[in-house]
Backbone as ProteinMPNN parsed JSONL, in Angstrom:
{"seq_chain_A": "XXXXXXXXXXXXXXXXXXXXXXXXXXXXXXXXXXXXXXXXXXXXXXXXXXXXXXXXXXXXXXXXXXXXXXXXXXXXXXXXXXXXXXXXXXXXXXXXXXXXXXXXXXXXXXXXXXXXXXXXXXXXXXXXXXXXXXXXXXXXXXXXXXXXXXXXXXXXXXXXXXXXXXXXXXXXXXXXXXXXXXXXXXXX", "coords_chain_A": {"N_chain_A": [[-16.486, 93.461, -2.761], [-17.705, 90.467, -2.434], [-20.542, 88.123, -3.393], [-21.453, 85.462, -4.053], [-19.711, 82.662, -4.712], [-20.02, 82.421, -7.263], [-18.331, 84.129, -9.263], [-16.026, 84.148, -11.542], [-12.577, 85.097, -12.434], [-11.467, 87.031, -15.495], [-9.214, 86.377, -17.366], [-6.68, 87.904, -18.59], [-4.394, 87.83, -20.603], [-1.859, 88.044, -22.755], [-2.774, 86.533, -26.206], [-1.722, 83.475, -27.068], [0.46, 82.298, -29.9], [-1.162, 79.945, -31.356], [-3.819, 80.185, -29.802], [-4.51, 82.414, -31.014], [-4.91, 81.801, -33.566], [-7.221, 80.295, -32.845], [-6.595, 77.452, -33.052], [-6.745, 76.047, -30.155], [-9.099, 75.836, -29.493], [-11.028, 75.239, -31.94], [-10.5, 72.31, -31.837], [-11.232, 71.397, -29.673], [-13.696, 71.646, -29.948], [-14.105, 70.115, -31.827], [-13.84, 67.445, -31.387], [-15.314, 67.08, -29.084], [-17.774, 67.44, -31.009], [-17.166, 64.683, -32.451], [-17.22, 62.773, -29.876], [-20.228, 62.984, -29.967], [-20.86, 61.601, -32.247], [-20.676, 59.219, -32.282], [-21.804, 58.368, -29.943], [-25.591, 56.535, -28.332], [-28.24, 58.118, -30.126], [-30.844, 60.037, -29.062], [-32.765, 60.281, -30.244], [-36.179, 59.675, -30.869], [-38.21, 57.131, -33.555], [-41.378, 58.053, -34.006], [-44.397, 57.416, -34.371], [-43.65, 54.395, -34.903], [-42.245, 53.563, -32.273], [-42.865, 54.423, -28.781], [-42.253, 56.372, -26.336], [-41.59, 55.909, -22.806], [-44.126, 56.955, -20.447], [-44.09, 59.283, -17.729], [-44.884, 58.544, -14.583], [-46.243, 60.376, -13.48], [-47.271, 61.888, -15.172], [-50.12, 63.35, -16.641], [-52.76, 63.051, -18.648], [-55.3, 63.028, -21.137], [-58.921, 63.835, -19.477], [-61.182, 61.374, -18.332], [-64.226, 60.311, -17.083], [-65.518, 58.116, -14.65], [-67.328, 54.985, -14.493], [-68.62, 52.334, -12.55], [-68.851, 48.737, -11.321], [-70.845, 48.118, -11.959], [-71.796, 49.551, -14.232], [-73.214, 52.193, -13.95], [-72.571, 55.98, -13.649], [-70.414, 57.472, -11.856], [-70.126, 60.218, -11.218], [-71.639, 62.794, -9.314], [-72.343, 65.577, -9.454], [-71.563, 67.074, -7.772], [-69.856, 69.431, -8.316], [-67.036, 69.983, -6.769], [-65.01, 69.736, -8.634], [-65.238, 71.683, -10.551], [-65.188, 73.803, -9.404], [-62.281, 73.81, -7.903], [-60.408, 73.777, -10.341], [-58.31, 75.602, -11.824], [-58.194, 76.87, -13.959], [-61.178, 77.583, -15.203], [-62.339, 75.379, -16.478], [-63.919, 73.702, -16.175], [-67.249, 73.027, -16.868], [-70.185, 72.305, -15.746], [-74.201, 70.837, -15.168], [-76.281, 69.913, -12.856], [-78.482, 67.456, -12.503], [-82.063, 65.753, -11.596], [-82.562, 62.445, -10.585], [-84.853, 60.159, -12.468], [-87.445, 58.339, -11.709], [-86.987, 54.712, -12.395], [-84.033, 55.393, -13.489], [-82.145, 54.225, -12.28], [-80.566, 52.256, -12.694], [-78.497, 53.63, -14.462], [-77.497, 55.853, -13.16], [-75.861, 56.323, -9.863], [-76.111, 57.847, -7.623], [-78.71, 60.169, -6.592], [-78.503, 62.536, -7.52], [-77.437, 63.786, -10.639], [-74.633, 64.36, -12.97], [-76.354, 66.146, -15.533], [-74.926, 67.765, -18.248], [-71.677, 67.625, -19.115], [-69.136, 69.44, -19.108], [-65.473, 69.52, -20.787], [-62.956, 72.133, -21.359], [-60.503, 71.603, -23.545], [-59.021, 73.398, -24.345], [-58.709, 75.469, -22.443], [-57.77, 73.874, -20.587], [-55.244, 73.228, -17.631], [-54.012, 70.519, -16.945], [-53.464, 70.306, -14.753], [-54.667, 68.354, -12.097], [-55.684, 68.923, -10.246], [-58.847, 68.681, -10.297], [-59.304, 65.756, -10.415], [-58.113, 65.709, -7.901], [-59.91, 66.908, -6.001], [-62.3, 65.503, -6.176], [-64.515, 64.001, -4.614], [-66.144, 61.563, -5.233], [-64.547, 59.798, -7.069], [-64.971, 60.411, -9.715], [-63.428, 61.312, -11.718], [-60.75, 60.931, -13.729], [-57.337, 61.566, -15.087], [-55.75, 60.138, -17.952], [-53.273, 58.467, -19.407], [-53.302, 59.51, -22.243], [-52.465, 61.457, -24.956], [-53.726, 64.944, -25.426], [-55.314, 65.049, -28.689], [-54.437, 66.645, -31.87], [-55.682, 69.444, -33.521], [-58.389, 71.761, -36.05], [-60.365, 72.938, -35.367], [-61.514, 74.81, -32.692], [-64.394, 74.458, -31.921], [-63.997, 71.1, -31.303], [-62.606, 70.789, -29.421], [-63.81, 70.671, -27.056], [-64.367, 68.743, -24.815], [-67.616, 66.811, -24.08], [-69.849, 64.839, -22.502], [-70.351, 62.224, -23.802], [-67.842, 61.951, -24.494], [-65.822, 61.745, -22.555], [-66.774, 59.489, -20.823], [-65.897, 56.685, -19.398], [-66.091, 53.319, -21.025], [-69.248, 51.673, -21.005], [-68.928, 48.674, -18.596], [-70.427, 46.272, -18.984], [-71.221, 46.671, -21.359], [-69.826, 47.132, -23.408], [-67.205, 45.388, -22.586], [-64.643, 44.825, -22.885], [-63.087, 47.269, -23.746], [-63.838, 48.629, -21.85], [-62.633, 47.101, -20.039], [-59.669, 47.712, -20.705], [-59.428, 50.59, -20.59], [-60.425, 50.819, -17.806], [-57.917, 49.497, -16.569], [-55.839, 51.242, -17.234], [-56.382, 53.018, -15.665], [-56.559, 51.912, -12.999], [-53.806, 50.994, -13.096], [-52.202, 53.6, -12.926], [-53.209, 54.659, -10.559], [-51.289, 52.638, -9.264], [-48.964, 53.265, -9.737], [-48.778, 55.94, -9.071], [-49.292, 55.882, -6.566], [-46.694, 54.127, -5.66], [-44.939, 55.8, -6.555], [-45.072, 57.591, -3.637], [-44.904, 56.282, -1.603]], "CA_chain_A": [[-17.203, 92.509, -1.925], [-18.487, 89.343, -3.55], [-21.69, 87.535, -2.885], [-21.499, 84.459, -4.172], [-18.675, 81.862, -5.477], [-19.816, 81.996, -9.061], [-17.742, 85.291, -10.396], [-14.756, 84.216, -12.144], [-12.041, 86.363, -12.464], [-10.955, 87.386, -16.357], [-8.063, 86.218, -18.09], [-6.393, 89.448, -19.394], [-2.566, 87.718, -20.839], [-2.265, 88.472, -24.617], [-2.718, 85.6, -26.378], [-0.607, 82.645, -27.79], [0.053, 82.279, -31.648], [-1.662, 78.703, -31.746], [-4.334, 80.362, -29.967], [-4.541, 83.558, -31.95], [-5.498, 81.08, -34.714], [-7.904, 79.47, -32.498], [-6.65, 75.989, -32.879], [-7.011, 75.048, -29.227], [-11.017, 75.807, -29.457], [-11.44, 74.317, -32.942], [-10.084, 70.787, -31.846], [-11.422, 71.116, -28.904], [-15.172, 72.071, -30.724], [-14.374, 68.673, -33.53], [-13.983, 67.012, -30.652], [-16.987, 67.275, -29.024], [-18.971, 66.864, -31.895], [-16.85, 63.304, -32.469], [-17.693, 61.872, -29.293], [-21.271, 62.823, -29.952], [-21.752, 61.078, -33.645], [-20.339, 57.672, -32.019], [-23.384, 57.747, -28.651], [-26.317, 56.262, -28.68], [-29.151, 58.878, -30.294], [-31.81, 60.182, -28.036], [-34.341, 61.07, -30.962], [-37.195, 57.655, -31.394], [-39.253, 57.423, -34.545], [-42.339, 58.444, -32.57], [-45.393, 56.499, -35.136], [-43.344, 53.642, -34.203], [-41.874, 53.612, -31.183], [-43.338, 55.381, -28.292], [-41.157, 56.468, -25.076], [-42.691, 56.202, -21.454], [-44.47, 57.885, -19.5], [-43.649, 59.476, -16.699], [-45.177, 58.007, -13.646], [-46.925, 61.34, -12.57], [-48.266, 61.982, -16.552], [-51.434, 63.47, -16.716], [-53.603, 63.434, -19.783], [-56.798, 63.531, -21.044], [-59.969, 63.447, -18.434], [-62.445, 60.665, -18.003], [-65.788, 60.056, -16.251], [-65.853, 56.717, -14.456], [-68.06, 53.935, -13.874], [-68.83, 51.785, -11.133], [-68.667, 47.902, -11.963], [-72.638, 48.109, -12.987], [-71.998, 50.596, -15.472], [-73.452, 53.37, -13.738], [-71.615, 56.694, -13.933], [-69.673, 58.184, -10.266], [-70.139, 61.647, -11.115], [-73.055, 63.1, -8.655], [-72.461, 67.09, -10.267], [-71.088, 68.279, -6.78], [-69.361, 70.71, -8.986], [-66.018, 70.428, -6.707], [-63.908, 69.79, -9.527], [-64.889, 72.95, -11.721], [-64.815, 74.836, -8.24], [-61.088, 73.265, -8.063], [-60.078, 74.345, -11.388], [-57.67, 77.161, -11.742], [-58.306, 77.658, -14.93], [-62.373, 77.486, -15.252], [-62.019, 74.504, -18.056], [-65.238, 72.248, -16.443], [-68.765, 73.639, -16.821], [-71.575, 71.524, -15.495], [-75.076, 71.167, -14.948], [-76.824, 68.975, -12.489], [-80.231, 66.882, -12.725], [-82.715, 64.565, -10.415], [-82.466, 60.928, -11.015], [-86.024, 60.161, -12.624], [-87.508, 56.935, -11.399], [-86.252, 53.781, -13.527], [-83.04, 55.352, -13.861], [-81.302, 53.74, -11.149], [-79.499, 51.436, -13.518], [-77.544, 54.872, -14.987], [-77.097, 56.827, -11.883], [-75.382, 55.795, -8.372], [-77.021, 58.933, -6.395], [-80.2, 60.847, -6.896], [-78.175, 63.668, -8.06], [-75.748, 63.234, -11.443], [-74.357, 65.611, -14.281], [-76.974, 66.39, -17.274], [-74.238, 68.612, -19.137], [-70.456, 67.666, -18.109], [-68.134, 69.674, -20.393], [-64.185, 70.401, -20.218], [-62.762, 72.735, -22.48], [-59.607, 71.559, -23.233], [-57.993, 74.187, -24.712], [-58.267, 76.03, -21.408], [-57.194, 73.105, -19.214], [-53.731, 73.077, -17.736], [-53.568, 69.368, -17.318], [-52.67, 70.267, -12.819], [-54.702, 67.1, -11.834], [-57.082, 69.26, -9.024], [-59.831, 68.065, -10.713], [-59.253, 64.482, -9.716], [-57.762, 65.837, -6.15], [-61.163, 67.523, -5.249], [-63.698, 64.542, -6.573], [-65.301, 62.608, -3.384], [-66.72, 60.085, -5.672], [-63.373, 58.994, -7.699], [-65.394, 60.247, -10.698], [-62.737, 61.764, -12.833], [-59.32, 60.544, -13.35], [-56.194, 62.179, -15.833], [-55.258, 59.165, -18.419], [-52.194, 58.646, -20.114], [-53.164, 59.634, -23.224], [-52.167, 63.135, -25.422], [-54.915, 65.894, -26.228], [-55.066, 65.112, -30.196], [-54.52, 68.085, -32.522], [-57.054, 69.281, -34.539], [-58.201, 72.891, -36.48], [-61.484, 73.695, -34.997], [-61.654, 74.999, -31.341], [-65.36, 73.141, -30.931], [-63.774, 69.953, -31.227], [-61.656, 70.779, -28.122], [-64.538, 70.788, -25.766], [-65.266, 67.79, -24.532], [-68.616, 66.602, -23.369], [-69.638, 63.607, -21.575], [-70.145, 61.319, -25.075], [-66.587, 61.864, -25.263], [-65.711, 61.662, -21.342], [-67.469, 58.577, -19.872], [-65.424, 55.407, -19.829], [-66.829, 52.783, -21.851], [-69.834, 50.752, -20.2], [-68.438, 47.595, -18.804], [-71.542, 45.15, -19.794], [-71.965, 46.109, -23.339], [-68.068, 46.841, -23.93], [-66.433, 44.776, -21.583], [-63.106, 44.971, -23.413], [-62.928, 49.086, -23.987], [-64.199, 48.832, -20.415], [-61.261, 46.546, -19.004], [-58.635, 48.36, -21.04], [-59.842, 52.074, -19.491], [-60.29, 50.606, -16.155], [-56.655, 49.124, -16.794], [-55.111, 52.3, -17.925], [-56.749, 53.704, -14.639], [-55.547, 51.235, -11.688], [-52.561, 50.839, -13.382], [-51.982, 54.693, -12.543], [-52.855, 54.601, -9.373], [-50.546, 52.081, -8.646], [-47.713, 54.193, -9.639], [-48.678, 57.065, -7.897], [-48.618, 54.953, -4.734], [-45.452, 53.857, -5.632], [-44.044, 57.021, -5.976], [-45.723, 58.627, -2.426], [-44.745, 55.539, -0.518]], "C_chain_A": [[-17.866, 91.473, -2.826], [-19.666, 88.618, -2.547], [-21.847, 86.025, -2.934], [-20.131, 84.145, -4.929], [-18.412, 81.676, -6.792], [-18.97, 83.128, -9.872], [-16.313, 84.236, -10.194], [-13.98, 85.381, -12.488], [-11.602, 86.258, -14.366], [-9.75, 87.213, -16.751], [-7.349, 87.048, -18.774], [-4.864, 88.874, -20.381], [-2.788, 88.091, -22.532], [-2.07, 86.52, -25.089], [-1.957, 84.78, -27.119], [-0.343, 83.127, -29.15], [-0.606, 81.254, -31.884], [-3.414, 79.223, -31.264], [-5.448, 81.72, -30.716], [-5.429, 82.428, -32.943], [-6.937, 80.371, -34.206], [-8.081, 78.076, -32.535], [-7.319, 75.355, -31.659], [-9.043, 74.969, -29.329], [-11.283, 75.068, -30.391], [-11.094, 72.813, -32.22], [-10.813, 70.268, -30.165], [-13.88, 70.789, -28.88], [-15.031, 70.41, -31.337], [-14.533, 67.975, -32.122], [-15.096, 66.479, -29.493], [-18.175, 66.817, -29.473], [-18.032, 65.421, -32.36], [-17.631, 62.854, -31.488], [-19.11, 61.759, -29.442], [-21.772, 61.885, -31.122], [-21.645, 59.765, -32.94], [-21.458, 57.555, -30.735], [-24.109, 57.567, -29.272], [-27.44, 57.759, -28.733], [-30.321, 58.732, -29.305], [-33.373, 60.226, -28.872], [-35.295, 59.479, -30.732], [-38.203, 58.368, -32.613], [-40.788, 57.36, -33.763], [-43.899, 57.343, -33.109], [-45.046, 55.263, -34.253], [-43.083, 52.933, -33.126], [-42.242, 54.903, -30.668], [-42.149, 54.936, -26.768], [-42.449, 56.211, -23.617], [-43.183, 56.96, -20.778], [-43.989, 58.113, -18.079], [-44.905, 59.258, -15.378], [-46.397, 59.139, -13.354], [-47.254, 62.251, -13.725], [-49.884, 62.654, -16.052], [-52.081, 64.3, -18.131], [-54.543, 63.732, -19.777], [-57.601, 62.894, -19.766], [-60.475, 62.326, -18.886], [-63.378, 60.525, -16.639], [-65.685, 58.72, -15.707], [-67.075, 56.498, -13.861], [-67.971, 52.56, -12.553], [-68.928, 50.388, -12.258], [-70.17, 47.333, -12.622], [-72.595, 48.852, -13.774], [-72.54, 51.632, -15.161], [-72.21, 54.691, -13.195], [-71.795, 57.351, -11.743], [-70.203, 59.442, -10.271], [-71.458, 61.966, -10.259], [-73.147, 65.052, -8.719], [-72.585, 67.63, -8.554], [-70.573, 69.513, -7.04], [-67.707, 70.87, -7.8], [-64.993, 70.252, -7.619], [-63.797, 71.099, -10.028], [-65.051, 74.212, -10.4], [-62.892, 74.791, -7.514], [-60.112, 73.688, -9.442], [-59.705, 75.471, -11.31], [-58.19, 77.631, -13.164], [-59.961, 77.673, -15.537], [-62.39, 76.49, -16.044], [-63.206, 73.78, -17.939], [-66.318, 73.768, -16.227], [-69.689, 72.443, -16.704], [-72.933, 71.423, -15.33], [-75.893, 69.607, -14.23], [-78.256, 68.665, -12.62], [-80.847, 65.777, -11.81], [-82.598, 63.361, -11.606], [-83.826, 60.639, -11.274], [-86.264, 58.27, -12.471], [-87.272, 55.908, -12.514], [-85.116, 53.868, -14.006], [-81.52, 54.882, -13.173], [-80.362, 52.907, -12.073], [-78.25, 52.761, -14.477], [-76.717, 55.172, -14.101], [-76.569, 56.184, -10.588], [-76.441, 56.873, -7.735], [-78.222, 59.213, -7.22], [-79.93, 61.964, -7.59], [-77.416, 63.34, -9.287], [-75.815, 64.347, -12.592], [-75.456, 65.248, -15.77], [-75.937, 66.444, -18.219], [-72.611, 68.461, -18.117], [-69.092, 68.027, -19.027], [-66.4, 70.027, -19.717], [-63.714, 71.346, -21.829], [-60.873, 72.599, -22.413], [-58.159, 72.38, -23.421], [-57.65, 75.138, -23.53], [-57.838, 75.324, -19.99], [-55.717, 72.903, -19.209], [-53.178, 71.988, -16.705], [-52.977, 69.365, -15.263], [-53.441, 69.327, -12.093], [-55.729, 67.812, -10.13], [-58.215, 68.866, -9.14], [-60.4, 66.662, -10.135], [-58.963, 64.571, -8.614], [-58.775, 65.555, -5.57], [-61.82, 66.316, -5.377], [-63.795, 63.572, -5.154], [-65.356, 61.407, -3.936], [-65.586, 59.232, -6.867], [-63.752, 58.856, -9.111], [-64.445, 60.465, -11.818], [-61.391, 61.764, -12.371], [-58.61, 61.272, -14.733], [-55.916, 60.791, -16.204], [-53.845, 59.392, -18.771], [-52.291, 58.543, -21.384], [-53.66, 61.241, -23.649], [-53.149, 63.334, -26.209], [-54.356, 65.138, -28.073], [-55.331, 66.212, -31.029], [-55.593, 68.076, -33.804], [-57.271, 71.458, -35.361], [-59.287, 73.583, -36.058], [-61.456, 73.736, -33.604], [-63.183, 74.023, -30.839], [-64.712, 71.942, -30.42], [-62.433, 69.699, -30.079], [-62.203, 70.619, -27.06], [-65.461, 69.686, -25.846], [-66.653, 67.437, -23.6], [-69.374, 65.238, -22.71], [-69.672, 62.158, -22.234], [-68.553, 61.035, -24.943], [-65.603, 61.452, -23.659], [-65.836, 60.241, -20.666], [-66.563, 57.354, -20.539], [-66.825, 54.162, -20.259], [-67.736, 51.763, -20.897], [-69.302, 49.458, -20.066], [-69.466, 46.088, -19.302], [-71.817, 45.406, -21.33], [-70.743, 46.256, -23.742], [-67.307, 46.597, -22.964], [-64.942, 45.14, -21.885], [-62.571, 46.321, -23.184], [-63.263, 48.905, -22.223], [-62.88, 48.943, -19.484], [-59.763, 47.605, -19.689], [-58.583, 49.418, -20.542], [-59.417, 51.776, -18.156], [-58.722, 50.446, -15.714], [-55.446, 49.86, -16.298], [-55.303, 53.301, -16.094], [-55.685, 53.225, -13.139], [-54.16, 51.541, -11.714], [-51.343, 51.966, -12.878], [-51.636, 55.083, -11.632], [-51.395, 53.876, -8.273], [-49.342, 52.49, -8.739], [-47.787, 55.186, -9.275], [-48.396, 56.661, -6.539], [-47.371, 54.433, -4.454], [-44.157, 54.389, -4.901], [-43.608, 57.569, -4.818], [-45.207, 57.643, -1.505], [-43.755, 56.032, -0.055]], "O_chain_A": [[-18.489, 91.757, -3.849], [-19.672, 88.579, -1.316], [-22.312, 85.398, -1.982], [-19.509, 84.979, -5.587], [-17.461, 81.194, -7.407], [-18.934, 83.034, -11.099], [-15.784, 83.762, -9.188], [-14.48, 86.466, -12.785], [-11.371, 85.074, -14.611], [-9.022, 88.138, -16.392], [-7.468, 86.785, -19.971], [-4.264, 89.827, -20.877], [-3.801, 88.328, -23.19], [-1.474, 85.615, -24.503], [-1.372, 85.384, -28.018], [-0.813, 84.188, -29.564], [-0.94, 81.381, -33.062], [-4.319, 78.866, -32.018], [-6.668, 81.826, -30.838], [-6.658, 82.404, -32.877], [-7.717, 79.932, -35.051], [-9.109, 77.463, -32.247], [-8.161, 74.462, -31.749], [-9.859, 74.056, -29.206], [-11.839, 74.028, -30.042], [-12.158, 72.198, -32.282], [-10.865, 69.136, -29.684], [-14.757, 70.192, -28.256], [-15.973, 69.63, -31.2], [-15.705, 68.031, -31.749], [-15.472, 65.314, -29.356], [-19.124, 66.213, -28.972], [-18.939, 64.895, -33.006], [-18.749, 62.47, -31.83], [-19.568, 60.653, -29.159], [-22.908, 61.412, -31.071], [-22.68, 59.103, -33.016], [-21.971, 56.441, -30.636], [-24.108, 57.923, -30.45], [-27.562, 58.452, -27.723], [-30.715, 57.67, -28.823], [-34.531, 60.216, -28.456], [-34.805, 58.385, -30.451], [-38.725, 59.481, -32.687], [-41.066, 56.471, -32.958], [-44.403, 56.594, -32.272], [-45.676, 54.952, -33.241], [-43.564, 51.815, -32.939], [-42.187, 55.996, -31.233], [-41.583, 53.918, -26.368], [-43.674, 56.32, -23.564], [-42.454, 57.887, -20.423], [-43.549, 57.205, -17.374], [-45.863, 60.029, -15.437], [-47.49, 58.698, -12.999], [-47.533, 63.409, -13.416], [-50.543, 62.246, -15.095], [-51.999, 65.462, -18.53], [-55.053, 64.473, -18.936], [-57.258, 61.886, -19.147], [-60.217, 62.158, -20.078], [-63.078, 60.653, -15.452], [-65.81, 57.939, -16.65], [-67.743, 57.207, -13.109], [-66.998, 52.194, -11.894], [-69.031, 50.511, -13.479], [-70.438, 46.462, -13.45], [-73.702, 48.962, -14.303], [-72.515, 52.414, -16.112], [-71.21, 54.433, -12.525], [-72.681, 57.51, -10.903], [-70.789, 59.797, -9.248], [-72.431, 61.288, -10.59], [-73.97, 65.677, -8.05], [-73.463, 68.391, -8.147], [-70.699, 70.503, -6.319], [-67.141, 71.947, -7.985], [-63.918, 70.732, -7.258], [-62.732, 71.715, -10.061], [-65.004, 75.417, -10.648], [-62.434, 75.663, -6.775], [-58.921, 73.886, -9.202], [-60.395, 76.387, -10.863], [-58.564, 78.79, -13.344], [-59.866, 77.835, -16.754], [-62.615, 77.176, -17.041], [-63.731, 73.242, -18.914], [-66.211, 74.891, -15.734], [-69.854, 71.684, -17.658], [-73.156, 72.633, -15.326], [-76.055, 68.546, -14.832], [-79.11, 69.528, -12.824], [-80.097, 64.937, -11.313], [-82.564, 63.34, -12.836], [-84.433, 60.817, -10.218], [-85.598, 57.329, -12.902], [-87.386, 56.355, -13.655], [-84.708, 53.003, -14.781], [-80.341, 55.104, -13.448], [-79.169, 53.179, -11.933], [-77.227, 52.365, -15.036], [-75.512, 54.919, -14.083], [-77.236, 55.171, -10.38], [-77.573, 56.514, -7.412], [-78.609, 58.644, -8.24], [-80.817, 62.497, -8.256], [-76.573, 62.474, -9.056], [-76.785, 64.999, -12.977], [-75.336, 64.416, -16.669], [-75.797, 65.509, -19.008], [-72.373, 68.9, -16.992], [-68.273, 67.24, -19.501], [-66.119, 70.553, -18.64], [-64.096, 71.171, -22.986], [-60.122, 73.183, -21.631], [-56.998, 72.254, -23.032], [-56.519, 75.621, -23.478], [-57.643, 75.788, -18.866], [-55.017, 72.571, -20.166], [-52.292, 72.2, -15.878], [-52.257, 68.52, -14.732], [-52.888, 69.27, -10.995], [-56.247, 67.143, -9.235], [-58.812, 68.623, -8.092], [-61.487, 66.445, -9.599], [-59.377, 63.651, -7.908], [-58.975, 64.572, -4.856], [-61.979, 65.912, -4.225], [-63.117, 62.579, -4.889], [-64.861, 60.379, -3.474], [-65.899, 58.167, -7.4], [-63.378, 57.923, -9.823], [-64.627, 59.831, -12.857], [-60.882, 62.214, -11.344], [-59.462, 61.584, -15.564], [-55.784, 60.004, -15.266], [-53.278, 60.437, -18.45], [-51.601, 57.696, -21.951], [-54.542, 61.967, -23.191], [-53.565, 62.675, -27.162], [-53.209, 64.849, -28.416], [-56.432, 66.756, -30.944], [-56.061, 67.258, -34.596], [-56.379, 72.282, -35.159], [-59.324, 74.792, -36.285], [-61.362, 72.616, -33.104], [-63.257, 73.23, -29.901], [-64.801, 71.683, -29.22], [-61.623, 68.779, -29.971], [-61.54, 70.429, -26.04], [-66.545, 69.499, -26.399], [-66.675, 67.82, -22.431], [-68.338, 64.611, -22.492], [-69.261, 61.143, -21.672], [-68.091, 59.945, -25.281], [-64.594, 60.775, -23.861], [-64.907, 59.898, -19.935], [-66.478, 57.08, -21.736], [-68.011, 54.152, -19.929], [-67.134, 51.067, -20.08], [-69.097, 48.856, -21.12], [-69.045, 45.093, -19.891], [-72.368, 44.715, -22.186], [-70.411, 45.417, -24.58], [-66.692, 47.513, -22.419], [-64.214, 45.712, -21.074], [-61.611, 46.464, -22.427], [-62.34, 49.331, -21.53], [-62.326, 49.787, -18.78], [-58.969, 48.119, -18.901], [-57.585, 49.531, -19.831], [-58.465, 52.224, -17.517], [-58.259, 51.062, -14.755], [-54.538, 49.568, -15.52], [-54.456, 54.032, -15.581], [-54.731, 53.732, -12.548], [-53.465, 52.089, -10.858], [-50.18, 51.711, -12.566], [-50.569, 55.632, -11.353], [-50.82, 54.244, -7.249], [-48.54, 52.143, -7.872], [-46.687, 55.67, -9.008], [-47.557, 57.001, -5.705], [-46.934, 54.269, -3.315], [-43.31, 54.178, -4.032], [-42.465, 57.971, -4.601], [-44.996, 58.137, -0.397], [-43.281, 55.596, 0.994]]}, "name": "protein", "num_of_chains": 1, "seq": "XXXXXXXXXXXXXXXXXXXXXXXXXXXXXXXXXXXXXXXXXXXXXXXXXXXXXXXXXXXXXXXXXXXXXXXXXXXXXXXXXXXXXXXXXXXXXXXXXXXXXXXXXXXXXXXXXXXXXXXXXXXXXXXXXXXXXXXXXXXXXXXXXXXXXXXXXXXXXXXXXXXXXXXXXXXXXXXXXXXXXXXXXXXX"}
């Protein structure tokens, strides 16, 4: 009784003298490796030339800002309640009067760490967020030899203020839209 279409049946005949020798496989092996030396190579010198990303990429985190420079995050904590793999740890704090130029809400993250050696890059993080605080860039974790220097904290997180670094600002923000707009692409 067979189940599926994929069994082949066994060739039992005794075999030639040409292929006794295994000619037909050898020429059929050089062969092979001919047509491959003459295509175009797939490798790229990588320093140099970099390949594209794929539309639906997701790199490292960031923290965004609002176009006053104050930070989105309001330490609802659904991201690191979203997280399969525990990777955010947070800690929220009151907005102390005069700090309205920092903060959007009354509420926002003191302590906003990811650990990236235990993040697996699945983009729930940014699903869960209400406030459109934290987005996946297109750019790769960088390797390194000390596990601290894997856990980022919000120094290392927060896109760059757009009034005192306008430029680092617009390029982030850039890198951000730009994202979106190929996810929408995609989903349309």
């Amino acid at each position: 009784m067979q189940l599926t279409n994929r069994a082949k049946l066994v060739d039992r005949r005794p075999l030639s003298l040409a292929e006794k020798f295994y000619v037909p496989a050898i020429v059929k092996g050089m062969g092979i490796t001919l047509k491959h030396m003459f295509q175009k190579k797939v490798t790229i010198n990588y320093p140099e030339e970099t390949r594209p990303f794929s539309p639906v990429f997701r790199g490292l985190h960031i923290l965004n800002r609002d176009s006053e420079g104050r930070e989105n995050c309001t330490a609802c904590g659904l991201c690191a309640v979203a997280c399969p793999a525990e990777a955010i740890t947070m800690e929220a704090a009151e907005r102390l009067p005069g700090e309205e130029h920092l903060y959007r809400e009354e509420k926002y993250a003191a302590k906003y760490e990811i650990n990236m050696l235990r993040c697996i890059f699945c983009g729930l993080c940014e699903e869960a967020c209400p406030k459109d605080a934290i987005y996946l860039t297109e750019t790769f974790a960088p390797s390194n030899y000390s596990r601290k220097s894997f856990i980022y904290g919000k120094d290392n997180l927060v896109i760059p203020h757009p009034k005192e670094r306008p430029d680092e600002y617009a390029k982030a923000k850039g890198l951000v839209d730009e994202r979106k707009l190929k996810a929408n692409k995609t989903t349309a």
